[in-house]
NUNULO-799861 format. One record per residue (C-alpha): residue number from 0; chain; x, y, z. Coordinates in steps of 0.25 Angstrom, whole numbers, plus 2048, in hexadecimal, padded with zeros to 3 digits. Example, Ala and Ser with C-alpha at 12.3 -4.5 7.8 and 13.67 -1.06 7.14 Angstrom:
<vexdos>
VEXDO_k_c_u_v_w
VEXDO_0_A_831_7EE_81F
VEXDO_1_A_837_7FC_81D
</vexdos>
This chain:
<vexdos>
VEXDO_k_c_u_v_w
VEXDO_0_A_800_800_800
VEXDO_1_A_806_80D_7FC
VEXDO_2_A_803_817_805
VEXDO_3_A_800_826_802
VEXDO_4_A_809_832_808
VEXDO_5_A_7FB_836_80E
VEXDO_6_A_7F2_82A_813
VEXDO_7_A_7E4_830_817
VEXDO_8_A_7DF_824_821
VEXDO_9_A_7D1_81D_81C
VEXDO_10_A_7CA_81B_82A
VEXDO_11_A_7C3_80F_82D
VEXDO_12_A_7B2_811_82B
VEXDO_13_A_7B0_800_831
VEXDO_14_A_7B5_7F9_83D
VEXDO_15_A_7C3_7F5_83C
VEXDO_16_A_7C3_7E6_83A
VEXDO_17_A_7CE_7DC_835
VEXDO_18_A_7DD_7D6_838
VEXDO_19_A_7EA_7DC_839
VEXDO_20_A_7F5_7D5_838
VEXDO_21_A_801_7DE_83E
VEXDO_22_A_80F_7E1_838
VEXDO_23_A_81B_7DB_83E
VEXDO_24_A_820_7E2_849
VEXDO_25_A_82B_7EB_847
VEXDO_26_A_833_7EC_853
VEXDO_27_A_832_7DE_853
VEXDO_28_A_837_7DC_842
VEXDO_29_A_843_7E5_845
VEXDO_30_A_846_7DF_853
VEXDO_31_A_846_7D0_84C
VEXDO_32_A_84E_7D4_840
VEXDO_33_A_85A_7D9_849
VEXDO_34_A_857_7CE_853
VEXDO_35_A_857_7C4_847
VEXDO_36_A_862_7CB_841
VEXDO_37_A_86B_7C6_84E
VEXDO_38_A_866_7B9_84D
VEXDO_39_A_871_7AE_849
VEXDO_40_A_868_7A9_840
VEXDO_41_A_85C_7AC_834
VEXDO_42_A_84F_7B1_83A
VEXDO_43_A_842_7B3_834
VEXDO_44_A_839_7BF_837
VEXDO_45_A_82A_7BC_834
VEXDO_46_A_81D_7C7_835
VEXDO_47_A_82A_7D1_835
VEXDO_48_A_826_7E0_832
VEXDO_49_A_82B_7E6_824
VEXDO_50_A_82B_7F2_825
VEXDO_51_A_835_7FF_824
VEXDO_52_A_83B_7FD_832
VEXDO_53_A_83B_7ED_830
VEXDO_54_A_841_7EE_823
VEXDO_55_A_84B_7F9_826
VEXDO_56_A_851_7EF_831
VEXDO_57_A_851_7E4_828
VEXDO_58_A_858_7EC_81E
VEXDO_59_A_864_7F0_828
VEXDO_60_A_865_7E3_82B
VEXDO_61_A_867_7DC_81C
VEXDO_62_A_872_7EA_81C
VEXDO_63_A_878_7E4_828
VEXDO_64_A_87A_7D7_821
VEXDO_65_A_86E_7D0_828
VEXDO_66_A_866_7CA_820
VEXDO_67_A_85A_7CB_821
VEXDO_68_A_84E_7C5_813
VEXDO_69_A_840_7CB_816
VEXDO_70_A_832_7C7_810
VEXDO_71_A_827_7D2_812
VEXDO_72_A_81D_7CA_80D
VEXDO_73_A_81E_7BD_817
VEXDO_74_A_825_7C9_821
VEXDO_75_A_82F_7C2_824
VEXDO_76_A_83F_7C7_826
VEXDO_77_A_849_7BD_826
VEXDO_78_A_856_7C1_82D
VEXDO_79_A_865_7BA_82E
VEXDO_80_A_869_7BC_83A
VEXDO_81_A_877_7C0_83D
VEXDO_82_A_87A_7BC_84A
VEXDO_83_A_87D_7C9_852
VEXDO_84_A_888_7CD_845
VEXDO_85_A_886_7D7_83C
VEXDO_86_A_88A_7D4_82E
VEXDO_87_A_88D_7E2_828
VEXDO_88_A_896_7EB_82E
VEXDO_89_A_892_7F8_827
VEXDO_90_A_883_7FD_822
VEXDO_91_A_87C_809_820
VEXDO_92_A_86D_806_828
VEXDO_93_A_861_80D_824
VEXDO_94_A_858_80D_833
VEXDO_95_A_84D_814_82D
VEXDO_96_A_842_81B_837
VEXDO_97_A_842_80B_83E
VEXDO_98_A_845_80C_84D
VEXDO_99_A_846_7FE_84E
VEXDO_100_A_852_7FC_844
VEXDO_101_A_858_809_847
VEXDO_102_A_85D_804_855
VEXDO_103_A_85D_7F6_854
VEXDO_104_A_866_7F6_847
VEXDO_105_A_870_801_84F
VEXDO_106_A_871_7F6_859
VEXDO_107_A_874_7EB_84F
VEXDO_108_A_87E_7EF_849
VEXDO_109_A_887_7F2_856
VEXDO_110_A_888_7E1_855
VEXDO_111_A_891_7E4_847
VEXDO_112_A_89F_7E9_84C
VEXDO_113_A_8A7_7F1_843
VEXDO_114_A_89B_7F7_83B
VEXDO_115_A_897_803_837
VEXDO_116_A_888_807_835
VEXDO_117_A_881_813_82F
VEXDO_118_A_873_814_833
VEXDO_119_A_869_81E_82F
VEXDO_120_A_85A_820_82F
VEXDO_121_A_84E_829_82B
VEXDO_122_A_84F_837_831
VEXDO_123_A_843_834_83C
VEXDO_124_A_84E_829_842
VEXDO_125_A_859_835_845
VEXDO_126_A_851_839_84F
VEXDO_127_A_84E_82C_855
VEXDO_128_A_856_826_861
VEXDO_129_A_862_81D_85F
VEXDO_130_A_86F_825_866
VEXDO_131_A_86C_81C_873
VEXDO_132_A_86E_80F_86A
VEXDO_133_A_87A_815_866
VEXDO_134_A_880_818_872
VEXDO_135_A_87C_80C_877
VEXDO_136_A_883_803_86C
VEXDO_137_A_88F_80D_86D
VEXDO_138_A_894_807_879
VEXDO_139_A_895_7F9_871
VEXDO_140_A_89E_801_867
VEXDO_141_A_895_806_85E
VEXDO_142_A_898_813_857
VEXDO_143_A_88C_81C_853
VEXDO_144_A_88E_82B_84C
VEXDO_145_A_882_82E_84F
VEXDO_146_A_878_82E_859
VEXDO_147_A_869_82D_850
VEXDO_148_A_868_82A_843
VEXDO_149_A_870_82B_839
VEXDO_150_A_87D_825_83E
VEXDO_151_A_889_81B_83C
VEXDO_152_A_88B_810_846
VEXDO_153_A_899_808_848
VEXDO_154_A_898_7FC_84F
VEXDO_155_A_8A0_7F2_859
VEXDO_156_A_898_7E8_85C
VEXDO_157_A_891_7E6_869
VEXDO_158_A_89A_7E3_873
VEXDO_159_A_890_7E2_87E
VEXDO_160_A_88F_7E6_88D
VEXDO_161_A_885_7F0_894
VEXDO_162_A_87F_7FA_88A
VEXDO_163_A_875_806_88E
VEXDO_164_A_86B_80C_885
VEXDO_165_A_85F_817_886
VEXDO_166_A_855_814_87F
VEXDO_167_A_849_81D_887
VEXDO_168_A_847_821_877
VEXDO_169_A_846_815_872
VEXDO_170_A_844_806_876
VEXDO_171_A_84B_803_868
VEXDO_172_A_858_807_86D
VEXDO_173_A_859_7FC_878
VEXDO_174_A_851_7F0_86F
VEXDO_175_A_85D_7F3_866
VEXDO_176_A_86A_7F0_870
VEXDO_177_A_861_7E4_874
VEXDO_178_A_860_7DE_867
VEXDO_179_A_86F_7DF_865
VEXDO_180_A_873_7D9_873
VEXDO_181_A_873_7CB_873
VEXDO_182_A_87F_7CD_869
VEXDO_183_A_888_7D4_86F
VEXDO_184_A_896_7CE_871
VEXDO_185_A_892_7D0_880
VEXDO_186_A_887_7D0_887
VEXDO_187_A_882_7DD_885
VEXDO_188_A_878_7E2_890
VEXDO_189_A_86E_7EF_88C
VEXDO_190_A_86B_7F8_898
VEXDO_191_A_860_804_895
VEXDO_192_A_863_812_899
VEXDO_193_A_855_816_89F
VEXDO_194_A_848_812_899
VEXDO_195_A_845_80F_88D
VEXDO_196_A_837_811_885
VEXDO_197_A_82E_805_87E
VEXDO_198_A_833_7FA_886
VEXDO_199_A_82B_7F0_880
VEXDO_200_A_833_7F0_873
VEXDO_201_A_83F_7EC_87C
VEXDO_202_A_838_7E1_881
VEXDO_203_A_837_7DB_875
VEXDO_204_A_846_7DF_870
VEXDO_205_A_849_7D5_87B
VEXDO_206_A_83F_7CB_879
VEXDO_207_A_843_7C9_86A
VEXDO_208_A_850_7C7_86E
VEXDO_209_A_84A_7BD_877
VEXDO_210_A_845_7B7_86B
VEXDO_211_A_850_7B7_861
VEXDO_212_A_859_7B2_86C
VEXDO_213_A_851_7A4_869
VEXDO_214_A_857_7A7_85A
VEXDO_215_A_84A_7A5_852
VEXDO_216_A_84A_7A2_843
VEXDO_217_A_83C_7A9_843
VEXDO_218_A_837_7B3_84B
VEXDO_219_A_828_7B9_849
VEXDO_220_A_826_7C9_849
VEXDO_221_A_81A_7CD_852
VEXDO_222_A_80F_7D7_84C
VEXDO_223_A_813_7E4_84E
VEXDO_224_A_80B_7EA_85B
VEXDO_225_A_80E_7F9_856
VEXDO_226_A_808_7F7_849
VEXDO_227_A_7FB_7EF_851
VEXDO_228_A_7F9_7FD_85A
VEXDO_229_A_7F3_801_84C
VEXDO_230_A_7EA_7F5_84A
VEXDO_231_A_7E5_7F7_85A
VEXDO_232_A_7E2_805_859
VEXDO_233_A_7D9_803_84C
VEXDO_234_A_7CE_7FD_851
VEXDO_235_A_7CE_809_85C
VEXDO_236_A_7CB_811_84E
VEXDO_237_A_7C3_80B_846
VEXDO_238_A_7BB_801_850
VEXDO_239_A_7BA_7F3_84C
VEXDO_240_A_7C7_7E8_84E
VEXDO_241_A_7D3_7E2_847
VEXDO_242_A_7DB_7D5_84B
VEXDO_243_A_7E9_7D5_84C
VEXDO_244_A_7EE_7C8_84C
VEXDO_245_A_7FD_7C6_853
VEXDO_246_A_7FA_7D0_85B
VEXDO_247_A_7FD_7CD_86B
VEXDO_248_A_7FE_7D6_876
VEXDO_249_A_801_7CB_87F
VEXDO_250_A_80D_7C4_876
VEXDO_251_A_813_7D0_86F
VEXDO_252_A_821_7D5_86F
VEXDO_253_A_81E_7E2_86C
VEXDO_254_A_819_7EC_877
VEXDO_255_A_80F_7F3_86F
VEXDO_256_A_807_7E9_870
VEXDO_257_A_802_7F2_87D
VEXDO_258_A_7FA_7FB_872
VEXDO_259_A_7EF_7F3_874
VEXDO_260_A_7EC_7F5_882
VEXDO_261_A_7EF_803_882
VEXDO_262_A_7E4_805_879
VEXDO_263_A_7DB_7FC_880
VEXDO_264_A_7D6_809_889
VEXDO_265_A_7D3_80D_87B
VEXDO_266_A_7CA_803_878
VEXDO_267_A_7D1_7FA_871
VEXDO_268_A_7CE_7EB_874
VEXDO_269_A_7D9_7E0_870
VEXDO_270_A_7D6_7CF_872
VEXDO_271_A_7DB_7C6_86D
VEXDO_272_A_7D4_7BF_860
VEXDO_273_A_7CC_7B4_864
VEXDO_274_A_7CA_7AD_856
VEXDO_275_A_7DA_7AB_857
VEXDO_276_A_7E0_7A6_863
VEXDO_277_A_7EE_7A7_866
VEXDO_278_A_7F0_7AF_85B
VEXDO_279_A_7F2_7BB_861
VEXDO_280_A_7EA_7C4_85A
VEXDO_281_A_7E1_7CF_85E
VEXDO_282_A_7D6_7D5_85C
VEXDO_283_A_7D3_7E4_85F
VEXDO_284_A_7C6_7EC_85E
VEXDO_285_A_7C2_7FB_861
VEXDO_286_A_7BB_800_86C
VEXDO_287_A_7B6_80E_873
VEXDO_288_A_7C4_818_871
VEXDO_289_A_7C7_81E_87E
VEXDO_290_A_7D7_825_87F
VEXDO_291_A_7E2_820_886
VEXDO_292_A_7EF_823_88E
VEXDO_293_A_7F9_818_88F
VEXDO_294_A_809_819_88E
VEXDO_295_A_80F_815_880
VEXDO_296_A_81F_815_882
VEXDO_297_A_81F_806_882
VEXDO_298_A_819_804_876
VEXDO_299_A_819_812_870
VEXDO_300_A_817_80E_862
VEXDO_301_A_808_80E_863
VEXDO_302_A_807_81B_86A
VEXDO_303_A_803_821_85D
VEXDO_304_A_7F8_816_859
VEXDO_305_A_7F0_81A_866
VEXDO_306_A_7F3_829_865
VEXDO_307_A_7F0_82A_856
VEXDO_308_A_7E0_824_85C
VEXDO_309_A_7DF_82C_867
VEXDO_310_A_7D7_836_860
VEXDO_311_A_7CC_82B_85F
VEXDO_312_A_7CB_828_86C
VEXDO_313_A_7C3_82D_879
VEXDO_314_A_7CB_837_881
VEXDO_315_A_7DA_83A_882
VEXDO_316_A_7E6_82F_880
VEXDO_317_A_7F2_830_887
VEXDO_318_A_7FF_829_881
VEXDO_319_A_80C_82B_889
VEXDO_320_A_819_824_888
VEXDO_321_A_81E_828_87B
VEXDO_322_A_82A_833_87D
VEXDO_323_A_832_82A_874
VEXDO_324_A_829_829_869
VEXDO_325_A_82E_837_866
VEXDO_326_A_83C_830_861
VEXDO_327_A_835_826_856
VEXDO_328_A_831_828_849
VEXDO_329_A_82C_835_84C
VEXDO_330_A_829_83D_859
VEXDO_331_A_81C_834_859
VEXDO_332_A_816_83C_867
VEXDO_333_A_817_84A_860
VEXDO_334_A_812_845_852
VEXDO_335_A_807_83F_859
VEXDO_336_A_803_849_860
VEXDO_337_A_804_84F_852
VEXDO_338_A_7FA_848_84A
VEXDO_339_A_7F1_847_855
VEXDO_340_A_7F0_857_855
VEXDO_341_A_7EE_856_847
VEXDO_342_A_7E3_84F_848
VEXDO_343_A_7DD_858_852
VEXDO_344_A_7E0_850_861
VEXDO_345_A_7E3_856_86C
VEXDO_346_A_7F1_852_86E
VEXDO_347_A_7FA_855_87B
VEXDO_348_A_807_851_879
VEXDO_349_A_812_84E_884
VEXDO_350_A_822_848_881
VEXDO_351_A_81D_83B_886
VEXDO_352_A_80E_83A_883
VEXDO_353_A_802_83E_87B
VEXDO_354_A_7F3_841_881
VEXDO_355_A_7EA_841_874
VEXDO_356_A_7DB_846_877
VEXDO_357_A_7D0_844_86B
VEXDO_358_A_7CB_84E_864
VEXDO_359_A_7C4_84E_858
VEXDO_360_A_7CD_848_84B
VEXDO_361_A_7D1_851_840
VEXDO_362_A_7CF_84C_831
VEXDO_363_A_7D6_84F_825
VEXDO_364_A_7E5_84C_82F
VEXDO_365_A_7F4_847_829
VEXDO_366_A_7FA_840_832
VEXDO_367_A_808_842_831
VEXDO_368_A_811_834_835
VEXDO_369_A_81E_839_838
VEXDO_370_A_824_82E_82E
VEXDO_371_A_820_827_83C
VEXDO_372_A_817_818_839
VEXDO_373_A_80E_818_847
VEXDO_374_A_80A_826_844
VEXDO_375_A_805_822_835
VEXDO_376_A_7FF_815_83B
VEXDO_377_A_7F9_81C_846
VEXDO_378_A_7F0_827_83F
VEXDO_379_A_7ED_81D_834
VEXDO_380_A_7E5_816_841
VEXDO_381_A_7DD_824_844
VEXDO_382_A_7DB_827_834
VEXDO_383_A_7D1_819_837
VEXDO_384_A_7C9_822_83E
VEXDO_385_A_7BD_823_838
VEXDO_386_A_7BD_833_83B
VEXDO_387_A_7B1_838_831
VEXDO_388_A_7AA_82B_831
VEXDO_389_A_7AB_829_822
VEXDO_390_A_7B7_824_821
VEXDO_391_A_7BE_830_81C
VEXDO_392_A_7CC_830_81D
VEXDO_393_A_7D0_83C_827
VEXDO_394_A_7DE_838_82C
VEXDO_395_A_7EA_836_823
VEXDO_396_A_7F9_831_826
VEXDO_397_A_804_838_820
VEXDO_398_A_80F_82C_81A
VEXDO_399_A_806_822_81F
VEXDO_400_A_815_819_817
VEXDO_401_A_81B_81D_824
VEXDO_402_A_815_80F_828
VEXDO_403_A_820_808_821
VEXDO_404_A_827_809_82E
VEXDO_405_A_81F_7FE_837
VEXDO_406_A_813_7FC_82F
VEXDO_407_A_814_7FE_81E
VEXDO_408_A_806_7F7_81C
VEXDO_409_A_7FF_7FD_827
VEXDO_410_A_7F5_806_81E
VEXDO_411_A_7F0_7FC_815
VEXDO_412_A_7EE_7F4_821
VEXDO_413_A_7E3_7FD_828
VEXDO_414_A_7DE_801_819
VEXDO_415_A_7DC_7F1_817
VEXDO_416_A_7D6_7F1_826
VEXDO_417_A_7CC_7FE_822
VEXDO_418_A_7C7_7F7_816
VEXDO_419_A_7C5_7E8_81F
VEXDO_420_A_7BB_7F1_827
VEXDO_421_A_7B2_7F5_81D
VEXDO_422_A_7B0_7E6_817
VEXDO_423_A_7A0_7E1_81E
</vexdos>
């Protein structure tokens, strides 16, 4: 589906009704391609994530000399592991705007002593954190000119011992000295300076490693949980229910599986699908909107999914926990605040928090994304308001392609989910 540079969002006029089967997960895709990269031996990704960040680490890894064959269509990747050594010595690494392969390739390539890497990235990614990465693999020897993006890193090895790190802006920083540790010439130990921010996403750093420590041949990506926030909040819109099959709060690794209770004071009703036991899939059906206040640092990437609705629901919605958010993609707690004036909330907004009150929608609104995925996504969920009761578009996302980032099909996804709605 090619998508337009201005896509005016066709609202929902029936029920939502139908099954969504969710993209791979990407923290988990660019967490198992390093992971299987380490391995000693082939491993085979399957319901991996292709996608801009997913392909742009699989990219740097074939540059290393990994090798790594990928099949969109069966979404499989399959990856020659190298056993902790880095083939190339020397590479020029194109990180993108992705987070995820940012840091967790700055960290890899510390195994490889002797080599020289240049990386560089979009200009959103200069402004990003990495320099407490750096400083932290500086005291196994590695060499960076810089401290953000762009720069040149020369590398020693990891001779291992005690290394500290900050990473109260981002969890990433510390999931990438864990993914490298096990192959350090000694043990390396990691202690954390402070706090640090989205703690979930650490947990399942270490409990991957868990898991590729029993050296599978295959290893399963989850549905990813960030994506589903979407597909929960839908139903809140339009009315009616959707299935998600794979979806399990109680089995997942990824900590935004809490979503869905947070938007149970909503309304919002999640069981799991009686029709398929053991299967855990769900099924989620709106009911009366009522605002909310919860605290989103631990799973911050779905703040904008339950702001981006708040003006549907009864009375204000708090959402705090999400001062870090103004270092990712964009500075994602001003933008909000943003849009949501724009289309006429009122907005109070706070370093570490937003308080969003209803008030009357304005039509005729460009929603400007920021080159950022969740706030595309997010907004297209509102724009399935049915605001005039016609089905009249009133709402459109400005390069609604951002969404090649997480999600490229996500459009034609809820179009093919409008349409199942109208069918008797």
């Amino acid at each position: 589906m090619s998508l337009p540079d201005l896509l005016p969002i066709r609202p929902f006029t029936h029920p939502v009704r139908g099954e969504v089967t969710l993209p791979g997960s990407k923290s988990i895709t660019n967490r198992a391609l390093i992971l299987a990269a380490l391995a000693d031996g082939p491993v085979t990704l399957t319901n991996a994530l292709f996608s801009r960040d997913t392909e742009i680490m699989a990219a740097a890894l074939n540059q290393l000399g990994i090798t790594v064959t990928t099949d969109a269509s069966a979404r499989t990747m399959h990856v020659a592991g190298c056993g902790g050594k880095i083939p190339v010595a020397s590479a020029k690494l194109m990180v993108g705007n992705a987070g995820t392969a940012a840091r967790f390739l700055t960290a890899f390539v510390c195994l490889r002593p002797g080599g020289t890497y240049h990386f560089d990235s979009d200009p959103a990614m200069y402004r990003r954190p990495i320099g407490p990465l750096l400083d932290a693999l500086a005291t196994q020897g590695a060499k960076a000119s810089a401290r953000n993006f762009p720069f040149t890193l020369q590398t020693a090895g990891l001779a291992g011992g005690a290394v500290e790190i900050d990473a109260s802006e981002s969890s990433q920083l510390l999931s990438a000295l864990l993914l490298i540790a096990p192959h350090a010439r000694s043990p390396l130990t990691v202690k954390l300076q402070g706090g640090t921010v989205s703690k979930p996403f650490i947990a399942m750093t270490e409990r991957m490693l868990r898991q590729f420590a029993e050296c599978p041949r295959t290893y399963a990506i989850e549905g990813d949980a960030s994506a589903a926030s979407y597909f929960l909040a839908l139903p809140l819109v339009t009315r009616g229910q959707l299935a998600l099959p794979g979806y399990s709060i109680a089995t997942s690794l990824q900590g935004d599986v809490a979503f869905a209770p947070v938007l149970a004071p909503a309304g919002l009703a999640v069981t799991e699908m009686e029709d398929r036991p053991g299967a855990d899939a769900w099924v989620v059906t709106g009911a009366p909107r009522r605002g909310v206040t919860a605290d989103f640092n631990a799973f911050s990437d779905t703040f904008l999914t339950l702001a981006a609705i708040a003006p549907l629901l009864t009375g204000p919605t708090k959402i705090t926990g999400i001062a870090h958010t103004r270092k990712q993609e964009t500075d994602r707690v001003a933008g909000m605040a943003r849009e949501l004036r724009k289309l006429g909330q009122d907005v109070v907004e706070t370093e570490d928090s937003l308080t969003i009150t209803p008030r009357p929608l304005q039509s005729g609104v460009e929603i400007e994304t920021y080159h950022d995925h969740r706030f595309a996504m997010s907004f297209g969920i509102l724009g399935c308001h049915n605001l005039h009761g016609d089905g009249r578009p009133w709402l459109s996302i400005q390069d609604p392609a951002c969404c090649a980032k997480t999600f490229p099909h996500f459009f034609e996804l809820l179009e093919s989910l409008r349409q199942k709605s109208l069918a008797p």
